[in-house]
C-alpha positions in Angstrom: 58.8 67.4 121.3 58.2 66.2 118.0 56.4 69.1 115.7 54.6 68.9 112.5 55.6 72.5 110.1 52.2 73.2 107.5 52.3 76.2 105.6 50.0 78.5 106.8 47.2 80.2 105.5 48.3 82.5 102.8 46.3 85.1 103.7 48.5 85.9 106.7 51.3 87.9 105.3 48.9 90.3 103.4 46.4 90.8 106.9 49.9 91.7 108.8 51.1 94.4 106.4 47.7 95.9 106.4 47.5 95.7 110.2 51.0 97.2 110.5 50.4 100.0 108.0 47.1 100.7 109.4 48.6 101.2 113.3 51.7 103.0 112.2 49.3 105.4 110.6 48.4 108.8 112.8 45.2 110.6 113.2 44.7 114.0 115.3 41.6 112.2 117.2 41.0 112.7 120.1 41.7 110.3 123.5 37.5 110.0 123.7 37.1 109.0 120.1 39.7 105.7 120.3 37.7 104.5 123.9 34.2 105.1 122.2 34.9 102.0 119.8 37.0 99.5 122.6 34.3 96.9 123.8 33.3 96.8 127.3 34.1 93.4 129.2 33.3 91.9 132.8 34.2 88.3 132.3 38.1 89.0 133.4 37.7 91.0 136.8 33.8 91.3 137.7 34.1 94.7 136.8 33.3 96.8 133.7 36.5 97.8 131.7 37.5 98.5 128.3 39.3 95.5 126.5 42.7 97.6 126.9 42.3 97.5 130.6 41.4 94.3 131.3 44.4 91.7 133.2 43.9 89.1 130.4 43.4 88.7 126.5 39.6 88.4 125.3 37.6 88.0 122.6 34.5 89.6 121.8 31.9 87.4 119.3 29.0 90.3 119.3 26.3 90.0 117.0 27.6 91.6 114.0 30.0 88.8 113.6 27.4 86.0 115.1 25.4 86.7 111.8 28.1 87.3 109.3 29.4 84.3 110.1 26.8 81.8 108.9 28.4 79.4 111.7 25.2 77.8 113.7 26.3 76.5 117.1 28.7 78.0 119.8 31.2 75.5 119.5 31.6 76.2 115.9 31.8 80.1 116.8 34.6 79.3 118.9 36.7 78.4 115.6 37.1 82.6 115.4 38.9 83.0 118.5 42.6 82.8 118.6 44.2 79.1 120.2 41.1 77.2 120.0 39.9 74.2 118.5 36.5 72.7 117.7 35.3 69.4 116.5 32.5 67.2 116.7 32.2 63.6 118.1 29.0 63.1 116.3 26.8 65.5 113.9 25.2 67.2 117.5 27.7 66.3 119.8 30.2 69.0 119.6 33.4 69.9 121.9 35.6 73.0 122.2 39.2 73.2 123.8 42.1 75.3 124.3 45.1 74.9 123.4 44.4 71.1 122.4 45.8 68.0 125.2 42.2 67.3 125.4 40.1 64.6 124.1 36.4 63.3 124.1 35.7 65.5 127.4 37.4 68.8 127.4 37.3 69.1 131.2 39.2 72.7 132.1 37.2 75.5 130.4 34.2 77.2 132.7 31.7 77.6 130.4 28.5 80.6 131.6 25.2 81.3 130.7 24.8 84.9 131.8 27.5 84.2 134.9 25.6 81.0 135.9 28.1 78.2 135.0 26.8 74.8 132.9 29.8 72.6 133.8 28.8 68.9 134.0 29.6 67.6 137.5 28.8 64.3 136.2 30.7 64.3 133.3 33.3 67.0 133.9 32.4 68.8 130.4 29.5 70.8 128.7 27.5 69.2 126.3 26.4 72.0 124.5 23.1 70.9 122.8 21.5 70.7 126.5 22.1 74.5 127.5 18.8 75.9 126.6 19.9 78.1 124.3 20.5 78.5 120.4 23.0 80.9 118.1 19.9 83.6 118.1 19.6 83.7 121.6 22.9 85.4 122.3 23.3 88.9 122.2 27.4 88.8 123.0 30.3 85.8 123.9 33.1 86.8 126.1 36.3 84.5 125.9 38.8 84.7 128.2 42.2 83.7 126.6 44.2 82.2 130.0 43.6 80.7 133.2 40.7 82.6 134.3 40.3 80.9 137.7 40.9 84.1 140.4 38.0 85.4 138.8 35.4 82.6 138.2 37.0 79.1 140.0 38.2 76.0 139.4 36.6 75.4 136.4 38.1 78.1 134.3 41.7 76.5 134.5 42.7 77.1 130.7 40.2 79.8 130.3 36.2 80.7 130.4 33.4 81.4 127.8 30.9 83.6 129.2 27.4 83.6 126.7 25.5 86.7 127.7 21.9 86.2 126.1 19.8 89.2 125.3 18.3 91.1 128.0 14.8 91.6 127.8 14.8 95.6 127.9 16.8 95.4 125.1 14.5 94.2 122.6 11.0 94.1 121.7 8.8 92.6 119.5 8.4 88.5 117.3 11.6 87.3 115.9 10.6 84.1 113.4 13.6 81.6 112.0 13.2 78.9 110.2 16.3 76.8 108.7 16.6 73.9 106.7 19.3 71.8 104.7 21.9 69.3 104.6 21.2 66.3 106.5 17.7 66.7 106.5 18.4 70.0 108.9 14.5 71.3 110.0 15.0 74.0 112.7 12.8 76.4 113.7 13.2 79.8 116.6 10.5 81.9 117.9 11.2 85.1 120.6 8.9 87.7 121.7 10.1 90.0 123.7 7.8 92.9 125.6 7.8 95.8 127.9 5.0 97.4 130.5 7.7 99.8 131.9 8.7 98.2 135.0 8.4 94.9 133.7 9.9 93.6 130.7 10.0 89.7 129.2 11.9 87.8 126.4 10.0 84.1 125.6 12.2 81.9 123.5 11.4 78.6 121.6 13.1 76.0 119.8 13.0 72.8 117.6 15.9 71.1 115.9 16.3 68.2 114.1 18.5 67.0 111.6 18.8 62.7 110.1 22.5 63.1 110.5 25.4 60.9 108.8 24.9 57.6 107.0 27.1 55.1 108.9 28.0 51.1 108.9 29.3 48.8 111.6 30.4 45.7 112.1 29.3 45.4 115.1 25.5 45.0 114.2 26.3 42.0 111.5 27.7 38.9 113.9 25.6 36.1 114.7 23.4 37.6 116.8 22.1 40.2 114.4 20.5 40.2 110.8 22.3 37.5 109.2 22.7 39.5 105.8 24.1 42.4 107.9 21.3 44.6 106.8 21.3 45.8 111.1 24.6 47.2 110.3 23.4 50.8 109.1 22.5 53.4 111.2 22.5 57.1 111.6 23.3 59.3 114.1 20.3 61.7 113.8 18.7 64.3 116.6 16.0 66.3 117.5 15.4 68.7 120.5 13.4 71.2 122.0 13.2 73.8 124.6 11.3 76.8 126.6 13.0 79.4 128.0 12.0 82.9 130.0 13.7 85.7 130.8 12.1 88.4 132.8 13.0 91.7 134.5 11.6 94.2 136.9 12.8 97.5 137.6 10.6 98.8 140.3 12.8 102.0 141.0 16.2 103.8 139.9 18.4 101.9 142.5 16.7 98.2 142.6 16.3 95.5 139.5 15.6 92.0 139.6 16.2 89.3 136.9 14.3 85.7 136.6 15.6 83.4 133.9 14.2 80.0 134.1 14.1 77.0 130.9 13.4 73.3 129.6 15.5 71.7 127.2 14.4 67.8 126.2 16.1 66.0 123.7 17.7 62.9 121.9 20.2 62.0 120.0 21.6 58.7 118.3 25.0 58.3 119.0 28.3 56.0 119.1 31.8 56.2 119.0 33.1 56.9 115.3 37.0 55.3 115.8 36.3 51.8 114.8 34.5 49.8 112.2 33.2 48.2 114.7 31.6 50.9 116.8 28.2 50.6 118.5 25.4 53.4 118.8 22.6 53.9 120.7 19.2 56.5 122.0 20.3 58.7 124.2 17.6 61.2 126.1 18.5 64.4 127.5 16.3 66.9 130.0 17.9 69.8 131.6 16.4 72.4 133.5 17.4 75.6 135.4 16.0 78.8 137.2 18.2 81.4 137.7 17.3 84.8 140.0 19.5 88.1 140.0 19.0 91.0 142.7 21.2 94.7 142.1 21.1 97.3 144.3 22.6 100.4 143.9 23.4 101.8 147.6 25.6 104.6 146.1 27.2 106.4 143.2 30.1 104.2 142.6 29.0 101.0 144.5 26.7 98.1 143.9 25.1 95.2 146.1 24.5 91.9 143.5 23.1 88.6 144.9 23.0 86.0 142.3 21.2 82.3 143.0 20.3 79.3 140.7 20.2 76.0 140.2 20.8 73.1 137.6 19.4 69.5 136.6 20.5 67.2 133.1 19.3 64.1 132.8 20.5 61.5 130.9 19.3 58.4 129.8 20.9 55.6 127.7 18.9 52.1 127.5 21.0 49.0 128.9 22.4 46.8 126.3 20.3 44.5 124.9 20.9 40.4 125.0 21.9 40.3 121.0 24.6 43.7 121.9 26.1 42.2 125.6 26.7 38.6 123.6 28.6 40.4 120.8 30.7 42.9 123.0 31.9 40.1 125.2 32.5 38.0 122.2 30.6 35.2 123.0 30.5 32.1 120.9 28.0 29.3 120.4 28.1 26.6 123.7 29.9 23.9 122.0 32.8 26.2 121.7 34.6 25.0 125.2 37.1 23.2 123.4 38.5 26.0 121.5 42.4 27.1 122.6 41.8 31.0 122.5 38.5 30.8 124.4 37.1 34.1 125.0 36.5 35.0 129.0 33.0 34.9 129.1 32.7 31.7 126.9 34.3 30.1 130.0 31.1 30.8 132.0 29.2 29.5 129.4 31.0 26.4 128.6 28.6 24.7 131.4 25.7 25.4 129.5 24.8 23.3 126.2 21.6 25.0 125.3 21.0 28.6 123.4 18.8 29.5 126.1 21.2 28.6 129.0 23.6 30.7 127.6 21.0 33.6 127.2 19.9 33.6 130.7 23.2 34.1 131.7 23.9 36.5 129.6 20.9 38.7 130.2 21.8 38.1 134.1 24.9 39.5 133.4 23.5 42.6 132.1 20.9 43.2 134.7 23.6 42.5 137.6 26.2 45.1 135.7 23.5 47.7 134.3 25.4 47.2 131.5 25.4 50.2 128.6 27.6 50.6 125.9 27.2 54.7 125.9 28.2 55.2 129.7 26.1 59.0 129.1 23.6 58.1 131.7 23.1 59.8 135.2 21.9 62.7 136.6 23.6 65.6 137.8 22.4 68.8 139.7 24.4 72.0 140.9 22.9 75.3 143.2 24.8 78.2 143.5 24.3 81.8 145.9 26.9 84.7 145.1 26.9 87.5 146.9 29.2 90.1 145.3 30.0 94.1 145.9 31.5 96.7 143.2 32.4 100.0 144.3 35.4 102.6 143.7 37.4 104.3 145.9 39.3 107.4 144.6 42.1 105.3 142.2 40.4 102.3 143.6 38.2 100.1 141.9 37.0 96.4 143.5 34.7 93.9 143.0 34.3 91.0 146.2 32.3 88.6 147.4 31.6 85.1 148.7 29.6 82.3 147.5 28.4 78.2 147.9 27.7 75.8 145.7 26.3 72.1 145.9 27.2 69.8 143.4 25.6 66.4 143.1 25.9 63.2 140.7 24.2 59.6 139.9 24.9 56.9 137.3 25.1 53.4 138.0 27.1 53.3 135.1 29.5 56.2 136.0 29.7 56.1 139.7 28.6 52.5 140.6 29.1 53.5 144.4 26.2 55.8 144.6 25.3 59.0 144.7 28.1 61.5 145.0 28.4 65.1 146.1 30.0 68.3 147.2 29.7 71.1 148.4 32.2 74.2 147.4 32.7 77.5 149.4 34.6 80.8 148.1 35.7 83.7 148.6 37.3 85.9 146.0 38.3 89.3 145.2 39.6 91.6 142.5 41.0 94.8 142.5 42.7 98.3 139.8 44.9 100.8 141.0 45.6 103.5 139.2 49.3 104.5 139.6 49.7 107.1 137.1 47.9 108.6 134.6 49.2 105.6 132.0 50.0 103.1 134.6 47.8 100.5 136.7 48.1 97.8 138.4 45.2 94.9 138.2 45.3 91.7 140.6 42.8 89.0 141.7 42.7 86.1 143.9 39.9 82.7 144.4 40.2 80.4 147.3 38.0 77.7 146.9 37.4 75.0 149.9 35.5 71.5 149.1 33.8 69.5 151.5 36.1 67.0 150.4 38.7 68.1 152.6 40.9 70.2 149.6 41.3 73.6 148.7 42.7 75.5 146.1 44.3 79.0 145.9 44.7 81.1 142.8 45.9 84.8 142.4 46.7 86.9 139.2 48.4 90.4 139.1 48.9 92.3 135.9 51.0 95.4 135.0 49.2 97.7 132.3 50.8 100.5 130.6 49.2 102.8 127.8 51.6 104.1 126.0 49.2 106.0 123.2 46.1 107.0 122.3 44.0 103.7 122.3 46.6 101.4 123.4 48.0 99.6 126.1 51.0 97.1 127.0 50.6 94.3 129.6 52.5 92.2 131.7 50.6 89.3 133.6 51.7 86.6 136.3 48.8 84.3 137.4 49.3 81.1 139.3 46.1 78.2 139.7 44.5 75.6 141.3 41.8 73.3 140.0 39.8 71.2 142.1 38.7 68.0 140.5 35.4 67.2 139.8 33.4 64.6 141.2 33.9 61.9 138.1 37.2 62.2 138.9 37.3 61.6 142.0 34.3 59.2 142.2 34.1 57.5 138.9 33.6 53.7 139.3 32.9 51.2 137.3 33.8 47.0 137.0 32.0 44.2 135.8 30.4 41.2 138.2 29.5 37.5 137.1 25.8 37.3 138.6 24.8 35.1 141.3 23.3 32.0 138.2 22.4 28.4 139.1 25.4 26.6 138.4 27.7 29.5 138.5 28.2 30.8 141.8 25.7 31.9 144.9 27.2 35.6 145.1 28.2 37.9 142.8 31.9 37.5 141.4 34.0 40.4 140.3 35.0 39.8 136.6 36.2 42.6 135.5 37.7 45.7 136.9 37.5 48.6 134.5 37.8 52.2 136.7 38.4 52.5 140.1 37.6 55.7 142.3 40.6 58.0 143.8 39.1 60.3 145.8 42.4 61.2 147.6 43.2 63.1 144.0 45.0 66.9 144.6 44.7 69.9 143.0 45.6 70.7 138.9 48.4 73.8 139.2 49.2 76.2 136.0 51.5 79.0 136.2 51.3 81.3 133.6 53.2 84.3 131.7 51.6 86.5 129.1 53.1 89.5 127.8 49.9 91.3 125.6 49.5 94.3 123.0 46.1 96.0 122.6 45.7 99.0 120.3 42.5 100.0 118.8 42.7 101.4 115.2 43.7 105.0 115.3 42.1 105.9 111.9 39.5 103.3 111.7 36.8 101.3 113.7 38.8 98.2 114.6 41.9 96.5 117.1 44.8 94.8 117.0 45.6 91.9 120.0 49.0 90.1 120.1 49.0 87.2 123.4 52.7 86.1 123.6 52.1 83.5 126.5 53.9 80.6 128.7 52.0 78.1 130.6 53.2 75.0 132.6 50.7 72.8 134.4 51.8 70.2 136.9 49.9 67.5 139.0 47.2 67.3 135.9 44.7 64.9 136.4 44.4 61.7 133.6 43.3 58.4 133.4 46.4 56.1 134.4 46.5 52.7 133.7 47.5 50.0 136.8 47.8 46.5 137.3 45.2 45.3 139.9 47.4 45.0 143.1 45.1 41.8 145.4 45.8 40.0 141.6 49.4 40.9 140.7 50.3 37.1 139.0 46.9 37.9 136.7 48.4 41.0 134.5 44.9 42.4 134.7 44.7 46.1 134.5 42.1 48.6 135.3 41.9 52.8 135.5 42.5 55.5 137.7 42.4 59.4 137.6 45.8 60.5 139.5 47.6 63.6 139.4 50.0 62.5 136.2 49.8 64.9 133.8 52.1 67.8 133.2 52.9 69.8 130.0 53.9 73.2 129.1 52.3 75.1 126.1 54.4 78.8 124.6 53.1 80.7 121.8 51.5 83.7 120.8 47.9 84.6 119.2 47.2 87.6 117.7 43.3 89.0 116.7 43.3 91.9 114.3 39.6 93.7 113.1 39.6 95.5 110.3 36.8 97.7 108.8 38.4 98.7 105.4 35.5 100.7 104.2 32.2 101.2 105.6 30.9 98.3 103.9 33.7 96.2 104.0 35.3 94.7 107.5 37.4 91.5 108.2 38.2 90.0 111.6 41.5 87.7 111.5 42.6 85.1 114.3 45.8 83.3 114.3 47.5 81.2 117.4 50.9 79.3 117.2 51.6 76.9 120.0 54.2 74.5 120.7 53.4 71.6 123.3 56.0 69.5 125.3 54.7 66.8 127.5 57.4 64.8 127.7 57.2 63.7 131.2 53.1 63.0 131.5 53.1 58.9 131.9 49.8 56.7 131.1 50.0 53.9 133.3 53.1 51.4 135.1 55.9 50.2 133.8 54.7 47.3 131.4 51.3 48.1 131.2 51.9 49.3 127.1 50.8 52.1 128.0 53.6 54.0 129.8 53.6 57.5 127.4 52.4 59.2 124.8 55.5 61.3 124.3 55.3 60.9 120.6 52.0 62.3 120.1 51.5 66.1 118.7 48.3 66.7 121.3 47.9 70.2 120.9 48.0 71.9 116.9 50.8 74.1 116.1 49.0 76.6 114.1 45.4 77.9 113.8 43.6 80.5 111.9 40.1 81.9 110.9 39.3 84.7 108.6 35.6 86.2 108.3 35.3 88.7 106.2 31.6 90.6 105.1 30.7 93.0 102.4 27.7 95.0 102.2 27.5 94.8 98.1 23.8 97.5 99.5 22.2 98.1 102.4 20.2 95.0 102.2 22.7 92.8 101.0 25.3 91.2 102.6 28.3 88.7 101.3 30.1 86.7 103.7 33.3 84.1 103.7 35.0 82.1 106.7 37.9 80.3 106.5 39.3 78.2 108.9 42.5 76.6 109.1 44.1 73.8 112.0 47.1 71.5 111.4 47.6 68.5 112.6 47.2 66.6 115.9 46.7 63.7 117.8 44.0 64.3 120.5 44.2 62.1 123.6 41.1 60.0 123.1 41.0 59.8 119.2 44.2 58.7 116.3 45.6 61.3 113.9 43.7 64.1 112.8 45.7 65.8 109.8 45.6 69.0 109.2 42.3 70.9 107.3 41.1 73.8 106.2 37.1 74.5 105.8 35.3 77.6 104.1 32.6 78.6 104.5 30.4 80.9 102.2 27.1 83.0 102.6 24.7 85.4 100.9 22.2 87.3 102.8 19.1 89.6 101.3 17.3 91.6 103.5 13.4 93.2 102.7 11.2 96.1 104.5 8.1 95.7 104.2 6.5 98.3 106.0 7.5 100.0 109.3 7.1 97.5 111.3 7.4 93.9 109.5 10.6 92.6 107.8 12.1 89.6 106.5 15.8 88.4 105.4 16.7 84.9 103.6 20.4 83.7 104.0 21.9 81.5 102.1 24.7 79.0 104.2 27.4 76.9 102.4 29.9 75.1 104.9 33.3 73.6 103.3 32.6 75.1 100.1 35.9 74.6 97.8 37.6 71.6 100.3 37.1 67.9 100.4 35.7 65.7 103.5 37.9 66.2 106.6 38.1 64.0 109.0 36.6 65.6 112.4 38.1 63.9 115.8 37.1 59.9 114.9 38.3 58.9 111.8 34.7 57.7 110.5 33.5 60.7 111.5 33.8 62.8 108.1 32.7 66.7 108.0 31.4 67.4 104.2 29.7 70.0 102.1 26.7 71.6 103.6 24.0 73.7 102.3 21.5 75.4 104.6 18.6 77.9 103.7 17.7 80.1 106.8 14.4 82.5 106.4 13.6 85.3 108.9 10.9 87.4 110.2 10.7 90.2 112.4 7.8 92.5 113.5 8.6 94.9 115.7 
């Protein structure tokens, strides 16, 4: 495979020799005192375990770093952890991945709320500004690094982000933010959280809402629009809102139930950024979800948890309008019939002499084809039950359960068959043996069976050994299966000349864009992972090192075909099939660093090398046969935060965040960036029970614009004031 060599960030070789002094140094502490600092995960196994235990590599974004960091979305958050990349595809439509070979719709990451998952059936992606949930929500973020899927399914094929909100016992009182800035940013966050002693409650609220980018296309100037092309501007601007409730009740020592329920309603203008043609549009959002949680404790060691919820978005894009359908099909006027290159819908109008002829027919067209130009419109809905059981047994501990799920999708855009749906049963399990006193051995498996007559089978097993005070050595095999989703099996969509006086008496198919395959197999990834976990020995603070292979066969992708009842007509349409196949090695590394009390850094680096050599796009001749020459995944990554608490009340942060370059599937060239961030933060007391804190936010300080994913989509300098209150 072709690779592209940029120097790295030059604060590399200085963060290793302090990491490697600071391990190599030795302390007469005590086993207890390295464990008390280790973080406390459940996103790998089900079970709780200290980060040197756990089968796989994870990051841990807990508060501390949530505010130093200044970043305000989750996507942008994700720039911190080791091998992944974020961008956006407009100012609030953002998009994380791993390990790159992704696109528009990063499709094989299982993305949680609190366990309960918020992938998009109808979409096969997250689209993060509908979850309900903003930066001060969130209480902790759990990334698993690696395929994740004999712990959590199908969805977590690359790996998972778990976003654990805070619980309502663990905070009390009103929390007040306001923010505003660049881009005409006005956002505003109000919690309350209280507590009668069985009962406790956490009310959250927010408004967004932001002008966006100044943008000009081409698109909006032809003959059809404003004749001066003044209807060529626009801006992709957004606002939303939501309501969300999180409630718990503890009537004794052994029982506890938790209610979460929210409304999130939106919309956003938005259009594809690639072309200087590109067209936008409104696009509404409403998602809803109530999710319930039971625990009983029936012993010491073991624990009862049933889990239940369920999930609606709606979206909702208008059809194109007469003036938009004439200039996407490149209509011309009606005396144009004896032009040589004649466009194919100027052929249907060649019959008609009169402007308003040719508009009925056009406007016919779009009522017979619901035609949009955003395809975001549908609706989508998943319920889920889990039952689940921890316990230990002597050097035994388990988690296992079963659970069910019903997925269902709509768009007459997307999925012009109807509705689809599915319903997904599983079993899983995971267990730790300790061997020896510094060996154990952790495994996990996840069968999955859809009603669509597949099922998928995915086990991991992991070799730990600690061979000092805070640290431990792992060796991991794990081997997946991904079901697809319902888009790909079911997505739809061609084009139909409507029954028209003088044109035909039925409707004619004119166009076949994407056909349905729902015959499509399971995604497989094996992986390898060698990992290294130490926790500081004479500080707070860890060092992680991921040295990983992964090789995925029978991925699913788009694959272009010639339409086989037409084969003399060259006329190509596509297809999801089981194509794709790459192989990603590398190593990451995450070292955190607290040099003084009031000084800590937290340091993230990934190199990854890509071949997908043998992943084809479409039949021989189609001109679209590989991609073998794009770099689809970034060879190196980094991000640096580091804080200083100059007093108690005053904090000094800077992020920096480095990617090289790439070609993603769905976008051109992206060359390589780097982006800093800077921010100062003053907190005040004012009495024992009021405070208030400004901070002051600048994003890509000391660089220039960067292109972000679409090459007219530019990321520049930011400012952004944020002012807090609390009263406790």
């Amino acid at each position: 495979m072709k690779t592209h060599h940029s120097m790295l960030p030059r604060s590399l070789p200085l963060l290793l020799v302090l990491a490697t002094g600071t391990v190599e140094a030795e302390e007469l502490l005590s086993e207890a005192a390295f464990f008390v600092n280790i973080p406390e995960v459940t996103s790998a196994t089900r079970m709780p375990q200290k980060l040197s235990e756990a089968p796989a590599s994870i990051t841990v974004i807990d508060r501390e770093v949530i505010a130093a960091s200044g970043l305000q979305t989750i996507p942008d958050l994700m720039r911190l952890v080791p091998g992944f990349q974020s961008y956006t595809l407009n100012p609030d439509t953002a998009a994380t991945s791993y390990h790159g070979a992704s696109g528009e719709y990063p499709n094989r990451l299982e993305v949680m709320v609190d366990g309960r998952s918020v992938y998009l059936p109808l979409l096969s992606t997250v689209r993060w500004e509908t979850l309900g949930i903003s930066i001060h929500d969130i209480a902790r973020i759990e990334v698993v690094r690696g395929s994740n899927v004999p712990t959590q399914g199908s969805n977590a094929f690359l790996g998972s982000i778990n976003i654990i909100t805070h619980e309502p016992t663990a905070s009390s009182g009103l929390d007040l933010t306001t923010l505003f800035g660049s881009d005409d940013t006005r956002n505003g966050h109000l919690s309350y959280a209280d507590s009668n002693g069985l009962v406790s409650y956490r009310i959250s609220a927010n408004h967004e809402q932001s002008d966006g980018n100044d943008h000009y296309s081409e698109f909006y100037t032809g003959p059809w629009f404003a004749p001066d092309g003044s209807d060529g501007n626009w801006q992709d601007k957004q606002s939303r809102d939501y309501l969300n409730l999180s409630a718990t009740w503890t009537p004794d020592l052994i029982n506890s139930f938790w209610l979460q329920a929210g409304i999130d309603r939106g919309q956003s203008r938005m259009g594809p950024l690639d072309k200087p043609d590109a067209h936008f549009t409104e696009r509404d959002h409403e998602s809803t979800f109530i999710s319930g949680q039971f625990n009983h404790l029936y012993s010491d060691t073991g624990m009862l948890q049933l889990q239940a919820y369920t999930n609606r978005l709606s979206l909702e894009t208008p059809k194109a309008s007469l003036a938009e359908a004439l200039t996407e099909l490149e209509a011309g006027s009606p005396t144009d019939c004896g032009a040589a290159d004649l466009a194919a819908f100027d052929q249907l109008l060649c019959g008609y002499s009169l402007v308003a002829e040719r508009d009925g027919v056009a406007k016919a067209f779009v009522d017979q084809n619901n035609y949009h130009l955003i395809e975001e419109h549908g609706v989508t809905r998943s319920s889920d039950i889990e039952l689940q059981i921890n316990d230990t047994l002597g050097n035994f501990s388990f988690a296992a359960g079963l659970g069910y799920r019903y997925m269902s999708a709509r768009s007459k855009v997307l999925l012009q068959s109807g509705e689809v749906e599915d319903e997904l049963s599983r079993l899983f399990g995971s267990g730790e043996w300790t061997l020896a006193p510094r060996w154990s051995l952790s495994s996990g498996m996840m069968y999955e069976y859809s009603s669509e007559s597949s099922e998928a089978f995915s086990y991991r097993n992991a070799l730990i050994f600690k061979p000092g005070r805070g640290s431990s050595l792992r060796l991991g095999y794990s081997r997946s299966e991904r079901l697809p989703s319902l888009l790909e099996r079911y997505g739809e969509s061609s084009l139909y000349i409507p029954a028209y006086p003088g044109l035909s008496d039925t409707p004619i198919l004119y166009d076949r864009v994407r056909e349905a395959n729902p015959d499509l197999d399971t995604e497989q990834i094996s992986s390898w992972e060698l990992g290294y976990y130490q926790a500081l020995p004479n500080q707070p603070g860890y060092l992680d090192i991921r040295i990983f292979r992964e090789e995925v066969s029978d991925g699913i992708s788009s694959y272009w075909v010639y339409d086989p009842t037409d084969p003399d007509s060259r006329q190509r349409f596509i297809t999801s099939r089981n194509v794709a196949g790459w192989t990603n090695e590398g190593a990451e590394m995450q070292l955190r660093l607290d040099l003084t009390r009031d000084l800590w850094a937290l340091f993230s680096y990934a190199y990854l090398n890509t071949n997908h050599e043998n992943w084809p796009e479409g039949d021989a001749g189609t001109d679209k046969t590989f991609f073998s020459s794009k770099n689809i995944s970034p060879e190196h990554t980094a991000s640096l935060l580091v804080n200083w608490s100059a007093t108690p009340t005053l904090d000094l942060g800077l992020t920096h965040y480095y990617m090289s370059g790439l070609e993603w599937i769905d976008s051109e060239e992206l060359p390589g960036y780097e982006r800093t961030d800077l921010r100062l933060a003053k907190q005040w007391q004012i009495d024992n029970t009021t405070s208030i804190a400004a901070a002051l936010v600048l994003q890509n300080a000391f660089q220039s614009n960067h292109q972000d994913f679409y090459e007219d989509n530019q990321f520049n300098r930011r400012t952004f004031l944020q002012l807090s209150m609390r009263y406790d």
